[in-house]
Every structure is written in C-alpha cells, then in structure tokens.
N, C-alpha and C positions, 0 to 999 in steps of 0.2 A: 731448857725453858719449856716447861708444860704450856696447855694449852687455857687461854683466860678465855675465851667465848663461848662459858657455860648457857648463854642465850641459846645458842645457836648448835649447841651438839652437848647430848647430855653424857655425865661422866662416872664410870662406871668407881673410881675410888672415890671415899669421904673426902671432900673439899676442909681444909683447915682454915677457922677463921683468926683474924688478928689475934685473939686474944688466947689462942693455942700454942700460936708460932715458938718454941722453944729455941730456935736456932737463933731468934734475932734478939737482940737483949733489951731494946728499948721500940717494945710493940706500938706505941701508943706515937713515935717518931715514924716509924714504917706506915700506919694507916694514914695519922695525917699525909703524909708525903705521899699517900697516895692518892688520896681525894683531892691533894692539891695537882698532881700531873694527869687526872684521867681527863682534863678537859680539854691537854693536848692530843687527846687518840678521839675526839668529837663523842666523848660521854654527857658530859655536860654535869649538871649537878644532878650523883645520879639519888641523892638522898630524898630529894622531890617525887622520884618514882619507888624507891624500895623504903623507904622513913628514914628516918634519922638516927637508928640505935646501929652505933658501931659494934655493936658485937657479934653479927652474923657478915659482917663487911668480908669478903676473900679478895686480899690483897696476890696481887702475883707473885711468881716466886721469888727470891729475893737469894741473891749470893755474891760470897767474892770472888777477885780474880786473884791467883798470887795464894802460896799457904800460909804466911805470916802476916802480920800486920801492915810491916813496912812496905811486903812486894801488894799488898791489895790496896793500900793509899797510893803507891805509887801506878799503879795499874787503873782504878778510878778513875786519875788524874789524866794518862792518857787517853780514854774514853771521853770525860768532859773535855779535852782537847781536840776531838778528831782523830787524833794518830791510832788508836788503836778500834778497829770497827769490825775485827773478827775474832773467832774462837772458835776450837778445835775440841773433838776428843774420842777416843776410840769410842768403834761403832757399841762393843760390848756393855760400854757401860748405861746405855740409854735402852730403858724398857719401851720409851716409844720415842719417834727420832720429832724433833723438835718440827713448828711449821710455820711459812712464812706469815709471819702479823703476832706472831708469840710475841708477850712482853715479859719481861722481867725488870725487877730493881735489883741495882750495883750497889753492893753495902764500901764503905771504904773498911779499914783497917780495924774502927771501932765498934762496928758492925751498926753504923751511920747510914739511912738511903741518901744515896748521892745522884743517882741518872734513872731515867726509865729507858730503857732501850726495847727495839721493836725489829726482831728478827727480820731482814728484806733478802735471804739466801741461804737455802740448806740442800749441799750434794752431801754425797757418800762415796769416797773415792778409795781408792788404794792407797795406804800410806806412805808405797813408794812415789804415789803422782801427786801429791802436796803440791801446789805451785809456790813457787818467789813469790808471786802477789798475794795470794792466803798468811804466808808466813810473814810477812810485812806488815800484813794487815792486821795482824795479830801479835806483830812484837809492839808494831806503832813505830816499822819505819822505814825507809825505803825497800821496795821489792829487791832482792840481791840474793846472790849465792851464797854470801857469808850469815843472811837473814833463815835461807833454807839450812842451813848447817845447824842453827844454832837452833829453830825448830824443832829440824830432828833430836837432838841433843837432849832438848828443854823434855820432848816427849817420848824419847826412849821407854819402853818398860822395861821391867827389871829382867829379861833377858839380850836388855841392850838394844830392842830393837824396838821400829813405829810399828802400832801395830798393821794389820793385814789391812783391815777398812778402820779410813778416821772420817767423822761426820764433820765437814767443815761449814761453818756457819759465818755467815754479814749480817751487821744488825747496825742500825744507825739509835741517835739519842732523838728520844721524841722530849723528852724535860730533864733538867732544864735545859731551853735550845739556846742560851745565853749565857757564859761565864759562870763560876760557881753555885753549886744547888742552893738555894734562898734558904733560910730557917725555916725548920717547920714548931706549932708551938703544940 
C-alpha cells in the first residue's frame, strides 16, 4: 500500500488519478467510495479546499486479496468481519516497504470498493520467524500451528519455499466501521 500523504511528502512517481485507474472496472464506484470514507481518516470534505471536479481526485490504492473472484469476496468478507487484519508478502516484491497510516481500498471479487483500511504495523522479518499470530491474523483465525503451516504453504514460492525476508503487515478497517460497505451512487 503506497503512501497517500502527498501533503506532506512529495512523490517522486506520477500520481494516477480516478479516471486512469485501468485496474478497477467501475472508476466512478472507487472515487465516490472514496470521498465517502476519507471523513473517517479526519479529511473532512476535502472538495471545499481542492474544488469539486473529480478528475484530478487520487484515490488510494485499491486491490484484492485472493487470485479469483471467489477467494477475494471471500477475503473482503473476512476484513469487514474483523477476522482477518494482516498481510504478508515477500520483501522482494515492494519497491518501497509500505508505512504505518498507509490506506488502501479492498476491492471484493467484482473489483467493488468494499473497506478502507489503514496500515497500524509493518516489520520485515525472516520468513522463517512468521509468527502464529501474523499467520492467524491473516488467515482470519486463531493463532495456531496448523495456521503457521498453512501460511507457509499458501506462501511457498515456486522453489517450495517462504522467502528469506517477508514484510508482515496489521492494518485495521477505518470504513465502513459498521457491517457491510453502504452503496456508493
């Protein structure tokens, strides 16, 4: 999850606004939901200070969890539930390692925003030292040995193994902080 406080630290790649985003199918779903949730991060309405034409709006980054449909509805679900409040992934793949107060949106399956979440923990550990509570916290379920097994398992690479450094991350739900995400129009 890149970082969203272009205030406050300027960014040396082009920022994509809504209406580039090629990854999400229904842009105009992703912005609104996003001006509907930045009031839970104390933005307030920020169209009063930057105007009102969504076309320069840079929404956060926005992805699933899960490579199909059904494991990122199903993975969503546990986020809107609690049960799942981490993520993992080798060190390699991050050109720069995420930081705590990073938001992103959770697409579900039909590439829907359904959560804003707000990264609150990022180590970088050895992939042998995964804890039972990272791997718990990321299946969405109790911390356990058979949770750590199935971790390693999920995130074997294709020489079988976790890699050397995995970037483990906590992030809770800033919106909706209530039962399923509300319509956006």
């Amino acid at each position: 999850m890149a970082a969203t406080r272009a205030e406050e630290e300027p960014m040396d790649e082009p920022r994509t606004t809504a209406r580039e985003r090629a990854d999400v199918q229904d842009d105009d779903g992703l912005l609104a939901f996003w001006q509907a949730a930045q009031g839970h991060l104390g933005f307030g309405r920020l169209g009063v200070v930057v105007g009102e034409q969504s076309d320069d709006v840079v929404v956060p980054p926005a992805w699933t969890f899960g490579v199909t449909a059904e494991e990122a509805d199903a993975e969503v679900e546990a986020v809107l539930a609690g049960r799942k409040t981490a993520t993992s992934g080798p060190r390699a793949a991050f050109a720069d390692l995420p930081e705590v107060g990073d938001v992103g949106i959770v697409l579900d399956g039909a590439h829907r925003p359904r959560a804003l979440v707000r990264v609150t923990a990022v180590d970088v550990v050895p992939g042998s030292l995964v804890s039972t509570g990272h791997a718990g916290a990321e299946l969405g379920v109790a911390p356990s040995e058979d949770a750590l097994e199935r971790w390693r398992a999920l995130n074997a690479g294709v020489s079988g193994e976790v890699a050397d450094e995995v970037v483990v991350e906590r992030f809770e739900v800033v919106y909706p902080t209530d039962g399923p995400a509300p319509a956006v129009d």
